[in-house]
C-alpha positions in Angstrom: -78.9 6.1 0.0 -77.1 3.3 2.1 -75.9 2.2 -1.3 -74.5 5.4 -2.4 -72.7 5.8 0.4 -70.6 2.4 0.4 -70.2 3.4 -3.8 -68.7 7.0 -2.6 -66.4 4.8 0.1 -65.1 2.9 -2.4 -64.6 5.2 -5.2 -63.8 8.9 -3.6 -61.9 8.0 -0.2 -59.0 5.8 -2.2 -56.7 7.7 -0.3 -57.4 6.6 3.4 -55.1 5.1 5.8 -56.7 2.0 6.3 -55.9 1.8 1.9 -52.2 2.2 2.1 -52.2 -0.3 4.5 -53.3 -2.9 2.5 -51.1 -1.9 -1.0 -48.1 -3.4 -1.8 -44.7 -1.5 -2.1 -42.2 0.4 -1.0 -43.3 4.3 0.6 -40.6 6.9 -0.6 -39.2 7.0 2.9 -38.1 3.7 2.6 -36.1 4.0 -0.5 -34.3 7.2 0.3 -33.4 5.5 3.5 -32.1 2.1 1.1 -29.9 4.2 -1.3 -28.2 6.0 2.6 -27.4 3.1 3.4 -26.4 1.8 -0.1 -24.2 4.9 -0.6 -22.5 4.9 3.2 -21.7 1.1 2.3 -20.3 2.4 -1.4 -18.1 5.0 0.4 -17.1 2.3 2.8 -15.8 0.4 0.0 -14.0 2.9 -1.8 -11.6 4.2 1.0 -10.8 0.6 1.8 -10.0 0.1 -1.9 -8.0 3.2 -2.2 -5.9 2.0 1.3 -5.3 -1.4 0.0 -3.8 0.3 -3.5 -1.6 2.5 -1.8 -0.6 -0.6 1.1 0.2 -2.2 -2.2 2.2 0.3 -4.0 4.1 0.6 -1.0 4.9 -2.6 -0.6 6.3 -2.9 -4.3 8.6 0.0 -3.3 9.8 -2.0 -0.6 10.2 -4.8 -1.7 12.6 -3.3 -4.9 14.4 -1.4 -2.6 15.5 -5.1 -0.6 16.1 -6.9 -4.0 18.6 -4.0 -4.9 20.4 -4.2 -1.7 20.8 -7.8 -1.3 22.2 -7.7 -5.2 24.4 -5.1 -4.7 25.7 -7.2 -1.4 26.0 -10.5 -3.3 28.3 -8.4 -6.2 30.5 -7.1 -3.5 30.8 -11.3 -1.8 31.9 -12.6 -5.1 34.5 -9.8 -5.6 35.8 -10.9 -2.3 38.1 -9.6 0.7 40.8 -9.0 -1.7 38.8 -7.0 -3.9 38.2 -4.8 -1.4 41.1 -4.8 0.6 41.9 -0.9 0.3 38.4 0.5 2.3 36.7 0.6 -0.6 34.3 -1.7 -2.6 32.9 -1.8 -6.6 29.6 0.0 -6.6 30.2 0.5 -3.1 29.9 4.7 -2.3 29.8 6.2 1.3 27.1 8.5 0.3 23.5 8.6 -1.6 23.3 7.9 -5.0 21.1 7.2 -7.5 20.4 3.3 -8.1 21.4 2.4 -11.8 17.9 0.4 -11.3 15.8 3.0 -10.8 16.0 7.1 -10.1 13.4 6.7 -7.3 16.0 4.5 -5.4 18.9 5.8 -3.5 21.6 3.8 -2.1 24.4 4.0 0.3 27.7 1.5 1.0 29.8 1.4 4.0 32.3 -1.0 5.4 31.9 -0.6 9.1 34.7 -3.1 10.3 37.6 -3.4 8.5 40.2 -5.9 10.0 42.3 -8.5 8.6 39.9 -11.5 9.1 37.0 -10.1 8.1 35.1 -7.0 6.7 31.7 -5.7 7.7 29.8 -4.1 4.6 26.3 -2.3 5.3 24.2 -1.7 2.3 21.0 1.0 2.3 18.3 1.6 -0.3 16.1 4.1 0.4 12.9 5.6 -1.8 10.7 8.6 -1.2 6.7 7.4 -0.1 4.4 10.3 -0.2 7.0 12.7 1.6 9.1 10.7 3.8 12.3 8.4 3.1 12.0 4.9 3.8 14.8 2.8 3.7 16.0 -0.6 4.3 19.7 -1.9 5.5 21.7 -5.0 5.2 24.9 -6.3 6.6 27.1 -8.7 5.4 30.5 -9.9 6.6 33.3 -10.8 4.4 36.1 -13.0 5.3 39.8 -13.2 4.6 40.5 -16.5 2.9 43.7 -16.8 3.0 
């Protein structure tokens, strides 16, 4: 009877604590609790991902918007103080327009200081992000050579 007893141990009570103790593995617990933290990490991720695509798309705006102004100020220094002697400069318009560049690019000339030795030109380009206007300004001065 001793015998049948360790046999019935052995065979029928498989599923005692002191078994799971000694099998190998994972319990079910500790995977769902794996793939939270696996997923909370993913999310994690994926909004810095998205934030870095839209600092970078941003920055491309930008970064047009200051090569179109500095051109549009290095065409108005080589037509000189002579060339625009009367208040008014080529491709130089005292209110927003369209950039021949690009329709999402706006810009805007003035001459702030207009005297005989010199002339002070401000160029703007602005652009729409999201649903603000962002913009970026340049001065130049021009002087009288004569």
């Amino acid at each position: 009877m001793d015998s049948r007893l360790r046999l019935h141990d052995r065979i029928g009570n498989g599923w005692r604590m002191g078994n799971f103790m000694n099998q190998k593995g994972f319990t079910l617990i500790e995977i769902m609790i794996a793939v939270f933290l696996i997923a909370v990490a993913l999310i994690g991720v994926a909004g810095m991902t998205t934030m870095t695509i839209k600092g970078n798309a941003f920055s491309k705006m930008q970064t047009t918007a200051t090569t179109i102004a500095k051109d549009r100020l290095e065409i108005l220094k080589n037509v000189g103080f002579g060339g625009i002697d009367d208040g008014t400069a080529p491709d130089c318009t005292a209110s927003w327009t369209p950039c021949s560049e690009s329709a999402a690019y706006e810009e805007f000339c003035d001459i702030l200081n207009s005297t005989t030795a010199a002339k002070t030109i401000e160029m703007k380009v602005r652009f729409r992000w999201q649903t603000n206007y962002h913009q970026v300004a340049f001065k130049t001065i021009i002087a009288n050579e004569n």
